[in-house]
CHARMM internal coordinates of N, CA and C (Angstrom, degrees):
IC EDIT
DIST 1 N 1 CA 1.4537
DIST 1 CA 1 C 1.5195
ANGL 1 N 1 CA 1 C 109.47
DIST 1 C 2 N 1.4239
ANGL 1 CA 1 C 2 N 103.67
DIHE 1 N 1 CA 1 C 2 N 141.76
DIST 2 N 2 CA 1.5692
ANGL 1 C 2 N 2 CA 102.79
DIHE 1 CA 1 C 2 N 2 CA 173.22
DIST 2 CA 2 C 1.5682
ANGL 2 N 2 CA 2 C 133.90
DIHE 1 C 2 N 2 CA 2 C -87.36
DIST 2 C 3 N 0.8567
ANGL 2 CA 2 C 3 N 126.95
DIHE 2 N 2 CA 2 C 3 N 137.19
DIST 3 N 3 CA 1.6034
ANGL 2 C 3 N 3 CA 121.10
DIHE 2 CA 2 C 3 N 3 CA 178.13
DIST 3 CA 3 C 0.8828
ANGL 3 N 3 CA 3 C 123.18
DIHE 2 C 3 N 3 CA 3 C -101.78
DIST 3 C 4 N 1.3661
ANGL 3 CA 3 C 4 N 112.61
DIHE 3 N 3 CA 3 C 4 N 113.65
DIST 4 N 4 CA 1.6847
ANGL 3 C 4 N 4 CA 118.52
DIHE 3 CA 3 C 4 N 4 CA -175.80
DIST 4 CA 4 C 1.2648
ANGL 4 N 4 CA 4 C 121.30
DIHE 3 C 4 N 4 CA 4 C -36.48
DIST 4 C 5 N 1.4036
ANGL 4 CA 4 C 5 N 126.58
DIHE 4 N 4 CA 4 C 5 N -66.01
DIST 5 N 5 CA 1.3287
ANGL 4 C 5 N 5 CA 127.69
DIHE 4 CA 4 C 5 N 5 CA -174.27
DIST 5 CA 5 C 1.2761
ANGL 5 N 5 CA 5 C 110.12
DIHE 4 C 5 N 5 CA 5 C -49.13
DIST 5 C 6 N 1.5603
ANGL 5 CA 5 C 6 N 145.45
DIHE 5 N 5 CA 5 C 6 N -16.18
DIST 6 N 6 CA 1.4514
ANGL 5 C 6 N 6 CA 136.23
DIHE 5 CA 5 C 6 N 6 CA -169.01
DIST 6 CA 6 C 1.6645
ANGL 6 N 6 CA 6 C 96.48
DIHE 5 C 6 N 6 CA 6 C -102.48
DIST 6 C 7 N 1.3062
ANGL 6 CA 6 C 7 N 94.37
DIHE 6 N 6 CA 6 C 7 N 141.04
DIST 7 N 7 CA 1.6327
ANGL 6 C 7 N 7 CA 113.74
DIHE 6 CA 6 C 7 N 7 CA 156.57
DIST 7 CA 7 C 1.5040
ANGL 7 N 7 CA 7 C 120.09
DIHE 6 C 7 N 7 CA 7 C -51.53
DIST 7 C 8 N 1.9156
ANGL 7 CA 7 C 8 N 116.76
DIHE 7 N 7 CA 7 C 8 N 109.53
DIST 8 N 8 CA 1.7724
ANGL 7 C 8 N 8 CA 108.64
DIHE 7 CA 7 C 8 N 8 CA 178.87
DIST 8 CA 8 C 1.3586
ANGL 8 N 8 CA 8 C 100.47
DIHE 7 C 8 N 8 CA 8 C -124.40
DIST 8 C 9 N 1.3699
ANGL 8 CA 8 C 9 N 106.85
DIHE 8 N 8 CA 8 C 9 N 158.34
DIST 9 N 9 CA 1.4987
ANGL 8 C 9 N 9 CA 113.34
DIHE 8 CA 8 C 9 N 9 CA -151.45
DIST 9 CA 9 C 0.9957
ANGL 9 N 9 CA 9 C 88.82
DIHE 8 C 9 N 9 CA 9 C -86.65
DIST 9 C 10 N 1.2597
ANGL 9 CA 9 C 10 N 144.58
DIHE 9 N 9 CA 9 C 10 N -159.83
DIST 10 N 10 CA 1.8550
ANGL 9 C 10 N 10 CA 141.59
DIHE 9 CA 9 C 10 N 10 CA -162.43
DIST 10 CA 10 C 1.3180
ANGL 10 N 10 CA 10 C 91.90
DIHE 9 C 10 N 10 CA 10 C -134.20
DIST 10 C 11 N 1.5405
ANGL 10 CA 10 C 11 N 130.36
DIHE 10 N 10 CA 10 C 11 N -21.27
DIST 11 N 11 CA 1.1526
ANGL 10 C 11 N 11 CA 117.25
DIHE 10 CA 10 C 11 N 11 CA 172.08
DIST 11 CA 11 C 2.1033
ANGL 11 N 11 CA 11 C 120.89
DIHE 10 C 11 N 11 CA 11 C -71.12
DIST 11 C 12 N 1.9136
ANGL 11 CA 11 C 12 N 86.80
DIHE 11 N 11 CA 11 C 12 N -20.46
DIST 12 N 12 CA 1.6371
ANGL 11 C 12 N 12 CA 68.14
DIHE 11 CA 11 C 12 N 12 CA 177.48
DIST 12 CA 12 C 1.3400
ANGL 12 N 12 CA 12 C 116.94
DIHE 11 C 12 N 12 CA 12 C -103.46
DIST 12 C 13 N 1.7534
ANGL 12 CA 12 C 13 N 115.77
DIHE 12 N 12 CA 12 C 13 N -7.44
DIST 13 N 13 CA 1.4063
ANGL 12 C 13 N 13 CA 94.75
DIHE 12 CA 12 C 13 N 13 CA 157.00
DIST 13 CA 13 C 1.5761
ANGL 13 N 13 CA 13 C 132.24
DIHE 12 C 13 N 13 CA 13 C -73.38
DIST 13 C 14 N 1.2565
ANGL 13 CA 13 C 14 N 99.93
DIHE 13 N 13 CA 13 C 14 N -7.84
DIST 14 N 14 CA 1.8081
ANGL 13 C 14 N 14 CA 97.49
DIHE 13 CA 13 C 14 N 14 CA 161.28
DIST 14 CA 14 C 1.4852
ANGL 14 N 14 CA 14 C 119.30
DIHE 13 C 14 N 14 CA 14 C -60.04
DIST 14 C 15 N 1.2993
ANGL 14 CA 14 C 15 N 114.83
DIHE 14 N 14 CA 14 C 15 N -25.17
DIST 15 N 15 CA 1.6116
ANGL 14 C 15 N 15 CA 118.74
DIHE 14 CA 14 C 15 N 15 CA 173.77
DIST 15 CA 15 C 1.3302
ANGL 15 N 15 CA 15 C 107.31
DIHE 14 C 15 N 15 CA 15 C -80.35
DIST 15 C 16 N 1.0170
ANGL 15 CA 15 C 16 N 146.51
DIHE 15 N 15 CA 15 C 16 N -18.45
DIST 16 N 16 CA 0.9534
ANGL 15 C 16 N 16 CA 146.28
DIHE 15 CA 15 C 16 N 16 CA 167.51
DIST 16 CA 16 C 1.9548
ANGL 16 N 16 CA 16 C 123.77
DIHE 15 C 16 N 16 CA 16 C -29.64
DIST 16 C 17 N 1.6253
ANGL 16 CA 16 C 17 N 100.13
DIHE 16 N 16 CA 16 C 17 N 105.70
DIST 17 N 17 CA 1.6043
ANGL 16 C 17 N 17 CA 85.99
DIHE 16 CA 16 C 17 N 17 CA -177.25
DIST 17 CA 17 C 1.3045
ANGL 17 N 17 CA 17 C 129.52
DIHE 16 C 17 N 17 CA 17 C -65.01
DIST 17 C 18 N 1.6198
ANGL 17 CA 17 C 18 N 113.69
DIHE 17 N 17 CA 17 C 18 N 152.34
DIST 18 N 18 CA 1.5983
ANGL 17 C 18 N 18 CA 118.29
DIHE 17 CA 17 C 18 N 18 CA -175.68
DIST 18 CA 18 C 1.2719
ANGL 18 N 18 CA 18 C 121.66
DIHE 17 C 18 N 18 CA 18 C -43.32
DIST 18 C 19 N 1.2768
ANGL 18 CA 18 C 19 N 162.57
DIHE 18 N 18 CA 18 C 19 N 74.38
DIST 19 N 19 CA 1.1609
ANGL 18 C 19 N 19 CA 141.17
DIHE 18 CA 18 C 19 N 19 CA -167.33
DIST 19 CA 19 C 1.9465
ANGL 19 N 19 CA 19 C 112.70
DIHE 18 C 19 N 19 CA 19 C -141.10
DIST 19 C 20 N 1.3935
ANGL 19 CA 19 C 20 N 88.14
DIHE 19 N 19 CA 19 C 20 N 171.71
DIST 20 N 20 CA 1.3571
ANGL 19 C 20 N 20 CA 89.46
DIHE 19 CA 19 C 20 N 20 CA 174.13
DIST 20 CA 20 C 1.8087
ANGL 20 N 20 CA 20 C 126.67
DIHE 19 C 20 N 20 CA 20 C -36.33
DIST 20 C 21 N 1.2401
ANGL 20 CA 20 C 21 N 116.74
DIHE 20 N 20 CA 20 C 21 N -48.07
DIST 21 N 21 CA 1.0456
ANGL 20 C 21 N 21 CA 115.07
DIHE 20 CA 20 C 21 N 21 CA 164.23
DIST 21 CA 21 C 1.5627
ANGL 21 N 21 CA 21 C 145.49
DIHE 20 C 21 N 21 CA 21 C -73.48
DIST 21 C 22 N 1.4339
ANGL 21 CA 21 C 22 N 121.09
DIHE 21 N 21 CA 21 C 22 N 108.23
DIST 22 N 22 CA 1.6262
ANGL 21 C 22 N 22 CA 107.79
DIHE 21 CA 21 C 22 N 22 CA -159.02
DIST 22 CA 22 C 1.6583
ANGL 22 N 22 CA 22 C 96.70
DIHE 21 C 22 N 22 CA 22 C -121.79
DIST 22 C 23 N 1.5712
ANGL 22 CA 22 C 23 N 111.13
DIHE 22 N 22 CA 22 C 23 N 154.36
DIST 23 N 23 CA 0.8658
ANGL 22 C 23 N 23 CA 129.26
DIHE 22 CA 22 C 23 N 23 CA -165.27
DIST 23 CA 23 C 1.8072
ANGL 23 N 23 CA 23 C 118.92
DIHE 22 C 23 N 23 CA 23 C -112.97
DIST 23 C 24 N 1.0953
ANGL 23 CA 23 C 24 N 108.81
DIHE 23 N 23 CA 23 C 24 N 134.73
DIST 24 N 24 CA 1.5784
ANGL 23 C 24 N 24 CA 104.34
DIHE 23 CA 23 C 24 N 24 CA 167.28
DIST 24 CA 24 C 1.5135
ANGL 24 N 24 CA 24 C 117.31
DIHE 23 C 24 N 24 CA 24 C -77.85
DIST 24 C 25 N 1.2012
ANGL 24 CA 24 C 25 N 127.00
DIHE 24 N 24 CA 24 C 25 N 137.36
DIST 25 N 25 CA 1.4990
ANGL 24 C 25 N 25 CA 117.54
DIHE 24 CA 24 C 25 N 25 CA 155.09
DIST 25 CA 25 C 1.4052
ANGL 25 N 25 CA 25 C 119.47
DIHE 24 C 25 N 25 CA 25 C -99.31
DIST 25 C 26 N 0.9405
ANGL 25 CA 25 C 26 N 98.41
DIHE 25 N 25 CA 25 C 26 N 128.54
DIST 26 N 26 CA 2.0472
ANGL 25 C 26 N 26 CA 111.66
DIHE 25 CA 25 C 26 N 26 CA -166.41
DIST 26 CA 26 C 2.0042
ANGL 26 N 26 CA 26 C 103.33
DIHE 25 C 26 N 26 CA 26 C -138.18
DIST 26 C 27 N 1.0838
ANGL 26 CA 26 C 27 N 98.55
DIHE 26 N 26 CA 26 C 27 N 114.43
DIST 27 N 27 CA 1.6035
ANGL 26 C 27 N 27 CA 101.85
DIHE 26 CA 26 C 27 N 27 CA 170.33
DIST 27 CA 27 C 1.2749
ANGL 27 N 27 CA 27 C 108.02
DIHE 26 C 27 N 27 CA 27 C 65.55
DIST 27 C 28 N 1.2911
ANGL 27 CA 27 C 28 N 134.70
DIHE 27 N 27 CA 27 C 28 N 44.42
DIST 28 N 28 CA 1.5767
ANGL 27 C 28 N 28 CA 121.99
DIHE 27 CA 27 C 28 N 28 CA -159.11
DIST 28 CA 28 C 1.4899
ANGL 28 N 28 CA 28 C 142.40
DIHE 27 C 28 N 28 CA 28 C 39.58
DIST 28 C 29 N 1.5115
ANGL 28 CA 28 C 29 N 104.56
DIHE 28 N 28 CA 28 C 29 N 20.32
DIST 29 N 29 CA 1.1557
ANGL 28 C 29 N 29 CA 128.29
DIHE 28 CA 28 C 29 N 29 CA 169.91
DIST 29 CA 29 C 1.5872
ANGL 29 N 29 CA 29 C 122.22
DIHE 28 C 29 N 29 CA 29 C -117.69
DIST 29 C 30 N 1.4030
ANGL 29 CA 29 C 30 N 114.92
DIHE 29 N 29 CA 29 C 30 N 120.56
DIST 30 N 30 CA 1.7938
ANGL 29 C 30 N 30 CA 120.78
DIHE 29 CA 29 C 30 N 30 CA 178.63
DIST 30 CA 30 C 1.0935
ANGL 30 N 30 CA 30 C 97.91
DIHE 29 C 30 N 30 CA 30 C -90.02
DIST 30 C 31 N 1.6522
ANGL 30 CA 30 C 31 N 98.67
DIHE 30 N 30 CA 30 C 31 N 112.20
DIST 31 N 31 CA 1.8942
ANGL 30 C 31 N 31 CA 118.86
DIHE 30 CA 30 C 31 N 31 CA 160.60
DIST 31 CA 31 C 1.2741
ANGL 31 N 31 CA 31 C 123.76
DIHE 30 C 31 N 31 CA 31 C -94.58
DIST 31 C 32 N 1.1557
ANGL 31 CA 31 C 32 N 137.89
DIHE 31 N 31 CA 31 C 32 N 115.47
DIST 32 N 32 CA 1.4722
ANGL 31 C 32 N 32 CA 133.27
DIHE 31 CA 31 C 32 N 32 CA -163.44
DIST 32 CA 32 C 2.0440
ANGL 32 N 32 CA 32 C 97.40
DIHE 31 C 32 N 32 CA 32 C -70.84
DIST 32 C 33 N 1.0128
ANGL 32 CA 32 C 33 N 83.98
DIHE 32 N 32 CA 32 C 33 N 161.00
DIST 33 N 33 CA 1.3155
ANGL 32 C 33 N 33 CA 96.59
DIHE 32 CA 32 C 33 N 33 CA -147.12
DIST 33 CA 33 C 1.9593
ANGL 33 N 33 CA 33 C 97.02
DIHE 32 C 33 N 33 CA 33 C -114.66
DIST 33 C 34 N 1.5283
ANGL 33 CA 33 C 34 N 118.62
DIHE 33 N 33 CA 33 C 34 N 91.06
DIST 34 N 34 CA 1.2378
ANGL 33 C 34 N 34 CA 96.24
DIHE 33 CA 33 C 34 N 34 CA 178.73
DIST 34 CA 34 C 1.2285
ANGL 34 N 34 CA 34 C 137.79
DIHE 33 C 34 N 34 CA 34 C -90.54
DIST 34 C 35 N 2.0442
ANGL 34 CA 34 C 35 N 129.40
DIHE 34 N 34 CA 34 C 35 N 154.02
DIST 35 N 35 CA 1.3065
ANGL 34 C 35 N 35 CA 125.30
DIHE 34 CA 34 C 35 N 35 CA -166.31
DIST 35 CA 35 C 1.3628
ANGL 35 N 35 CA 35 C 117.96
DIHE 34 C 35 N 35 CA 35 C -50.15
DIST 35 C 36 N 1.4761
ANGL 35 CA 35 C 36 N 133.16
DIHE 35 N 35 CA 35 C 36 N 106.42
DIST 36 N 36 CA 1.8481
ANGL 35 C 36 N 36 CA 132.54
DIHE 35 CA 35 C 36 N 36 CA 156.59
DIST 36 CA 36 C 2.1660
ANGL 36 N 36 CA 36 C 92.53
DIHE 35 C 36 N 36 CA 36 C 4.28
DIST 36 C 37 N 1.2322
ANGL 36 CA 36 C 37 N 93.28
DIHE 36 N 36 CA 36 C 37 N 147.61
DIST 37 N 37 CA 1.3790
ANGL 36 C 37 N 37 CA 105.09
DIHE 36 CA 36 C 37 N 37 CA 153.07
DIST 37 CA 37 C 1.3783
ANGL 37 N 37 CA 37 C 119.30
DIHE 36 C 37 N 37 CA 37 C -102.85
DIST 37 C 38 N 1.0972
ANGL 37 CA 37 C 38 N 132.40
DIHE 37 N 37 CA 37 C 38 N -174.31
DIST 38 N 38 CA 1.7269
ANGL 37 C 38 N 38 CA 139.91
DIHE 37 CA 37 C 38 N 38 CA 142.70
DIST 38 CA 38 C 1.6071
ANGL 38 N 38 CA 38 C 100.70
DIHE 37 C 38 N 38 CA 38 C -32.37
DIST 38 C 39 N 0.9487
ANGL 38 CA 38 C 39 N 106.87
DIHE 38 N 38 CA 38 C 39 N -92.11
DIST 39 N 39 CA 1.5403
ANGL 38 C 39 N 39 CA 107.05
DIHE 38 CA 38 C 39 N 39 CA -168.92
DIST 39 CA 39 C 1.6957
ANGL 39 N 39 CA 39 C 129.73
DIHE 38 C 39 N 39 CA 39 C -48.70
DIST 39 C 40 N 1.5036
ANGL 39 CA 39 C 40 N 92.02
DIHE 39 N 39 CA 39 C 40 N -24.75
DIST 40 N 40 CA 1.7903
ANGL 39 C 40 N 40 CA 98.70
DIHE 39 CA 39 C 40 N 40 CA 173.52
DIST 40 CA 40 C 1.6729
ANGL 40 N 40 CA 40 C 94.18
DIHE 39 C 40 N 40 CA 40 C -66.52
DIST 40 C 41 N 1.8071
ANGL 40 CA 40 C 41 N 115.50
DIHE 40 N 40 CA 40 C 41 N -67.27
DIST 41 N 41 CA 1.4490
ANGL 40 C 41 N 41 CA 102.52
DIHE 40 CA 40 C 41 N 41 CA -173.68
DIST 41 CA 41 C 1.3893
ANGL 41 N 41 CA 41 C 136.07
DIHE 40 C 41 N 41 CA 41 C -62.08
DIST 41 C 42 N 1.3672
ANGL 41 CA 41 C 42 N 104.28
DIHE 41 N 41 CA 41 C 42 N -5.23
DIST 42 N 42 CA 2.0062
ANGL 41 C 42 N 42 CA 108.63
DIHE 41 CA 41 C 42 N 42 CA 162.58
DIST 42 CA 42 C 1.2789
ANGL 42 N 42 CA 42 C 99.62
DIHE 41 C 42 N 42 CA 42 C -74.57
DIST 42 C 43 N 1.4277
ANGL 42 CA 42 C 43 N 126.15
DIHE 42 N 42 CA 42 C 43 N -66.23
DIST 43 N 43 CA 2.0291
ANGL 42 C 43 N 43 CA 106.22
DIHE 42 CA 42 C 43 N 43 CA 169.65
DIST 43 CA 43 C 0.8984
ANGL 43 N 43 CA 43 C 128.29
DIHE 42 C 43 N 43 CA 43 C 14.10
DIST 43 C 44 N 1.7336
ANGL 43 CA 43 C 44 N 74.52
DIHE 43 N 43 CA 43 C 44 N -102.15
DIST 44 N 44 CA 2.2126
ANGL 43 C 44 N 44 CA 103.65
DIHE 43 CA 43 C 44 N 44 CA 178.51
DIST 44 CA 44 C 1.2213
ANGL 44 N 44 CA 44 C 107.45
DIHE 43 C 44 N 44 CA 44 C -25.82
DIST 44 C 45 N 1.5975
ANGL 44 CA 44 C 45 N 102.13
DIHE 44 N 44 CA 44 C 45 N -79.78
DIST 45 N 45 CA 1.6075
ANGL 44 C 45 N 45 CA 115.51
DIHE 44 CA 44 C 45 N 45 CA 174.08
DIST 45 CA 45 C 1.6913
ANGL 45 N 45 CA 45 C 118.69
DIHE 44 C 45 N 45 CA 45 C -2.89
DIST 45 C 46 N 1.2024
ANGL 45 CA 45 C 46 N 73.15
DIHE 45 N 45 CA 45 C 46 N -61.38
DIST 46 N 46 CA 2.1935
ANGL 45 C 46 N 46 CA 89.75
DIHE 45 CA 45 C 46 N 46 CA -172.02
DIST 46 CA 46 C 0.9807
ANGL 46 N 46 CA 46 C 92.16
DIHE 45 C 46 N 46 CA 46 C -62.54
DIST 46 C 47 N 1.5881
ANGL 46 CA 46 C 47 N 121.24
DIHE 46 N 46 CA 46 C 47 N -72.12
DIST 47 N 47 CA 1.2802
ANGL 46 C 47 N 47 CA 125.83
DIHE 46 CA 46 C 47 N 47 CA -151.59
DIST 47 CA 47 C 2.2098
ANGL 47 N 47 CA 47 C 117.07
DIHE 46 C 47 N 47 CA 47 C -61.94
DIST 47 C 48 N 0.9709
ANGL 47 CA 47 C 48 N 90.94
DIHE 47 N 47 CA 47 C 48 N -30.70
DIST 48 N 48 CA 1.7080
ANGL 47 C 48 N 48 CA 114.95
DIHE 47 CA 47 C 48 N 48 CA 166.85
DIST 48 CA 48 C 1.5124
ANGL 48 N 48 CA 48 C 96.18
DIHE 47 C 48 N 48 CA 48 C -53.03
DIST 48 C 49 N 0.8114
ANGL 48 CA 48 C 49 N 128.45
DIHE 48 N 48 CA 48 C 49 N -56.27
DIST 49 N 49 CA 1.6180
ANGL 48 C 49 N 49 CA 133.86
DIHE 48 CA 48 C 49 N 49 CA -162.22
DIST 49 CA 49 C 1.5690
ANGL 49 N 49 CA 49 C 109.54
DIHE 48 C 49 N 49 CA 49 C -85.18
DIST 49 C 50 N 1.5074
ANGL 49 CA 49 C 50 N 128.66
DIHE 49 N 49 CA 49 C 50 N -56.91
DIST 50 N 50 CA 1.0476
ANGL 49 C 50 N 50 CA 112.32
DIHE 49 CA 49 C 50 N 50 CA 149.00
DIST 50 CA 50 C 1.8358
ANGL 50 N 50 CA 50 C 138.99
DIHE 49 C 50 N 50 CA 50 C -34.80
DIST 50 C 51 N 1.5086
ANGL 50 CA 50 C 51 N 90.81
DIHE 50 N 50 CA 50 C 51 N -48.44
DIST 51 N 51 CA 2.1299
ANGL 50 C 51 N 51 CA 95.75
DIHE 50 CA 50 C 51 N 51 CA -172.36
DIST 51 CA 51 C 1.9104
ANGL 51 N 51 CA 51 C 84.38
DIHE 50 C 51 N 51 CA 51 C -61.44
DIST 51 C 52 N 1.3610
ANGL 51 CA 51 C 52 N 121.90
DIHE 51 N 51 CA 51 C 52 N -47.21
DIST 52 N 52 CA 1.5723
ANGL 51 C 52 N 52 CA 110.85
DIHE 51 CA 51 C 52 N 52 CA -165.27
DIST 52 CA 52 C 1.2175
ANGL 52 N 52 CA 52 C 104.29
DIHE 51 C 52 N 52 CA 52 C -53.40
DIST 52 C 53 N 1.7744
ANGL 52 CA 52 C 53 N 124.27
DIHE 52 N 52 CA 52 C 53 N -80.18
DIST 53 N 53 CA 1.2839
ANGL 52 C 53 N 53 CA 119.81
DIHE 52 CA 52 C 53 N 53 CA 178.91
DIST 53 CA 53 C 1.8459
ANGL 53 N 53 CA 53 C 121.11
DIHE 52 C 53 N 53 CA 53 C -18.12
DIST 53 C 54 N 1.3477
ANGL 53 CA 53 C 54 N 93.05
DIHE 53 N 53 CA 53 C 54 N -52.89
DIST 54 N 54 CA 1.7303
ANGL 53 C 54 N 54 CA 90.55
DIHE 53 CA 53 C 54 N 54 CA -178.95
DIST 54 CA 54 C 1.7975
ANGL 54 N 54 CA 54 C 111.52
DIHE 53 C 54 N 54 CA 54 C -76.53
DIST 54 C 55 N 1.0892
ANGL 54 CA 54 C 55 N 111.15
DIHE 54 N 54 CA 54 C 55 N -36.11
DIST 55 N 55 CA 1.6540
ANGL 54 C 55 N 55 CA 110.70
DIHE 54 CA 54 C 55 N 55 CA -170.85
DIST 55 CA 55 C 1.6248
ANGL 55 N 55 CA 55 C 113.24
DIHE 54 C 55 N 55 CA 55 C -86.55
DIST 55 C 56 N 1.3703
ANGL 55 CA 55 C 56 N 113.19
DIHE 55 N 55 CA 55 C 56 N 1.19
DIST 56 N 56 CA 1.5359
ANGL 55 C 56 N 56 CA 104.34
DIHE 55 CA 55 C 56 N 56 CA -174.06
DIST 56 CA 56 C 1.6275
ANGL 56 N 56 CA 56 C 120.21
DIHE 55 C 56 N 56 CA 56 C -48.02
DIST 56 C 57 N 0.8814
ANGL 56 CA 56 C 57 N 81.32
DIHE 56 N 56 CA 56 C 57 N -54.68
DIST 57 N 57 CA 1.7967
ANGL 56 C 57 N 57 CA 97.28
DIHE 56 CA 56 C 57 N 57 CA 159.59
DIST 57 CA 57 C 1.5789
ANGL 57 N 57 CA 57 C 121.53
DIHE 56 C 57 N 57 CA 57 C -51.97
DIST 57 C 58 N 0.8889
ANGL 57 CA 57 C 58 N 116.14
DIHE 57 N 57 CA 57 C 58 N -47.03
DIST 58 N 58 CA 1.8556
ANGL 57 C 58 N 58 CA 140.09
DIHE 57 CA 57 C 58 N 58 CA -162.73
DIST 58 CA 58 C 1.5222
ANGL 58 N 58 CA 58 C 92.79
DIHE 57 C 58 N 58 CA 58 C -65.87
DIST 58 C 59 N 1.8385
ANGL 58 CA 58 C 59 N 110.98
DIHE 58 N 58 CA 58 C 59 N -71.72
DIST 59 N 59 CA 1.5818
ANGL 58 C 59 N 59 CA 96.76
DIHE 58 CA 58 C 59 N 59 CA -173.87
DIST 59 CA 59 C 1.2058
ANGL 59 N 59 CA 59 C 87.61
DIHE 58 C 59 N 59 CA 59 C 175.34
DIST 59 C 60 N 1.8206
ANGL 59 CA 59 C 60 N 147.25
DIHE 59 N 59 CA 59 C 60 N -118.24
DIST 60 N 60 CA 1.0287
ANGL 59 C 60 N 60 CA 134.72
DIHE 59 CA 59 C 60 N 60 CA -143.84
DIST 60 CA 60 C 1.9452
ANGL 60 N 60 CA 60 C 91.53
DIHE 59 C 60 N 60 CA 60 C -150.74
DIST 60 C 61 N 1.0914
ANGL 60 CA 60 C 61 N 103.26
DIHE 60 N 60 CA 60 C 61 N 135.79
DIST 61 N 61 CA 1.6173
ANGL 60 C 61 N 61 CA 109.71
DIHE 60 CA 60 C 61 N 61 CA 172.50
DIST 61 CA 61 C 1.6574
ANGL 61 N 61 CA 61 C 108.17
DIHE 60 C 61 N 61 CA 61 C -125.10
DIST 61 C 62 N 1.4767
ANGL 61 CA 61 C 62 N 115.18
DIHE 61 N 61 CA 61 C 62 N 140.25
DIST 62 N 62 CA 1.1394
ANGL 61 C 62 N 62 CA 117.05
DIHE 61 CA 61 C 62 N 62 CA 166.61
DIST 62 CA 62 C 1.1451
ANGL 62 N 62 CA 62 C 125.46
DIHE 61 C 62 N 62 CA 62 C -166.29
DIST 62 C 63 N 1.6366
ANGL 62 CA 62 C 63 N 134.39
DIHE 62 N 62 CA 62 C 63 N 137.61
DIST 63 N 63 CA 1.4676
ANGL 62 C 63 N 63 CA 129.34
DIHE 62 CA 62 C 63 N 63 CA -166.51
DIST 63 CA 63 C 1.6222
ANGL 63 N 63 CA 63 C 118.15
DIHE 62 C 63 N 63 CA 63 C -49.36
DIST 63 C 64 N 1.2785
ANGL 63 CA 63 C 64 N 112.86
DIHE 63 N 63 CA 63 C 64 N 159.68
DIST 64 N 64 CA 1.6811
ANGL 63 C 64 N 64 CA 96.47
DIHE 63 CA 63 C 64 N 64 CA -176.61
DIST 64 CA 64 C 1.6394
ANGL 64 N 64 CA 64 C 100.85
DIHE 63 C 64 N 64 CA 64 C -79.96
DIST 64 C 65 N 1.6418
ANGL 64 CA 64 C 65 N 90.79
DIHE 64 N 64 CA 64 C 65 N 169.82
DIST 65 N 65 CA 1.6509
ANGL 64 C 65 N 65 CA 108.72
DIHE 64 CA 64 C 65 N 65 CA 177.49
DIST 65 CA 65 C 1.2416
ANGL 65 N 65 CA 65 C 117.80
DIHE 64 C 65 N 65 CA 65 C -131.44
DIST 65 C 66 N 1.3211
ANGL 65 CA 65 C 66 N 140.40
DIHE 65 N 65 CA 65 C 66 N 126.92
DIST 66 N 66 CA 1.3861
ANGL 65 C 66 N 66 CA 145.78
DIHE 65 CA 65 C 66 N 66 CA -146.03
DIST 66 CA 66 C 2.1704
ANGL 66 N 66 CA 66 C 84.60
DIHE 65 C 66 N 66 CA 66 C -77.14
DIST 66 C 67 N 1.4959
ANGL 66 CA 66 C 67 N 122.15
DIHE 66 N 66 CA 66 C 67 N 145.45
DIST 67 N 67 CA 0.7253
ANGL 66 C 67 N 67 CA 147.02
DIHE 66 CA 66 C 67 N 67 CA 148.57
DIST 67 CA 67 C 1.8956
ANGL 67 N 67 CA 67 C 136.72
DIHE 66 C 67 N 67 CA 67 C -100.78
DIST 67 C 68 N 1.2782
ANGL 67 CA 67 C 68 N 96.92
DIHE 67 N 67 CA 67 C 68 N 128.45
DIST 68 N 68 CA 1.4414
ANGL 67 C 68 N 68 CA 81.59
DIHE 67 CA 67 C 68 N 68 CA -177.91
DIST 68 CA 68 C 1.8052
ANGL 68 N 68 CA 68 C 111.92
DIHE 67 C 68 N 68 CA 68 C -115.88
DIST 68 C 69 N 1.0280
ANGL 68 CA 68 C 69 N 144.46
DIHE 68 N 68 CA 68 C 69 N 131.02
DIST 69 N 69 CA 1.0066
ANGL 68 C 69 N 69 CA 147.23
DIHE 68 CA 68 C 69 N 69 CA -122.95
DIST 69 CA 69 C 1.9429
ANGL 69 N 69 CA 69 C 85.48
DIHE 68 C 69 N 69 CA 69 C -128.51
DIST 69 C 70 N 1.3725
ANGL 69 CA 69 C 70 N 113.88
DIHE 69 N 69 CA 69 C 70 N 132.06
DIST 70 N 70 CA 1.4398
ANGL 69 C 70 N 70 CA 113.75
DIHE 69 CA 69 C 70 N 70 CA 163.92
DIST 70 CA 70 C 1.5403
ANGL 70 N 70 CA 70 C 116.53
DIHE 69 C 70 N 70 CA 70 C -137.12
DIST 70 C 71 N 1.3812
ANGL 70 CA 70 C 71 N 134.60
DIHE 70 N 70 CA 70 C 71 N 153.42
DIST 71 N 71 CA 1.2042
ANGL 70 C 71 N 71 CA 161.44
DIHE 70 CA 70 C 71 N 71 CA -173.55
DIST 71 CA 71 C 1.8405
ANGL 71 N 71 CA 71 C 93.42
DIHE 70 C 71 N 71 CA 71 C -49.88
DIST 71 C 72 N 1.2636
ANGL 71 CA 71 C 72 N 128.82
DIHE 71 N 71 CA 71 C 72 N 155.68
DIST 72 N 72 CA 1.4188
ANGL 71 C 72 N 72 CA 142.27
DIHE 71 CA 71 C 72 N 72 CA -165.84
DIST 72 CA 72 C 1.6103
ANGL 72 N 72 CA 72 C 79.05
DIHE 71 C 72 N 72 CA 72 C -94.77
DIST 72 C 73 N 1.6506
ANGL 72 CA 72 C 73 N 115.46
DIHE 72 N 72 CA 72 C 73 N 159.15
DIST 73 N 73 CA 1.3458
ANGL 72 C 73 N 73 CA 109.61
DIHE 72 CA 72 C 73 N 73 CA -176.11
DIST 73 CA 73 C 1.5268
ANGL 73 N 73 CA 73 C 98.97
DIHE 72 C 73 N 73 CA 73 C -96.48
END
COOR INIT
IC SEED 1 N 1 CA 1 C
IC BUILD
């Protein structure tokens, strides 16, 4: 398991197995990353719908999407 507070190289959170749990990398540190609740995704929801109404014009809005990041071949 990783510990946030320590510096991980980006190569070993790429090893990192697939699983339920996913992590942000921020500052050279992997933060596990926890699942939205009910109430986080009514938010967004709202809040998604508001930034559109206002940004149609502006440029493009959209909820985030989990990324998975892999090694150059």
């Amino acid at each position: 398991m990783l510990i946030p507070t320590s510096l991980v190289p980006l190569d070993e959170v790429l090893t990192l197995p697939k699983a339920d749990l996913t992590y942000e990398y921020l500052d050279g540190k992997a933060i596990p990353k926890p699942s939205p609740n009910f109430r986080h995704s009514r938010s967004q929801k709202k809040l998604l719908f508001l930034l559109e109404a206002w940004g149609a014009a502006q440029g493009f809005v959209q909820s985030e999407w989990g990324v998975r990041l892999q090694p150059l071949p």
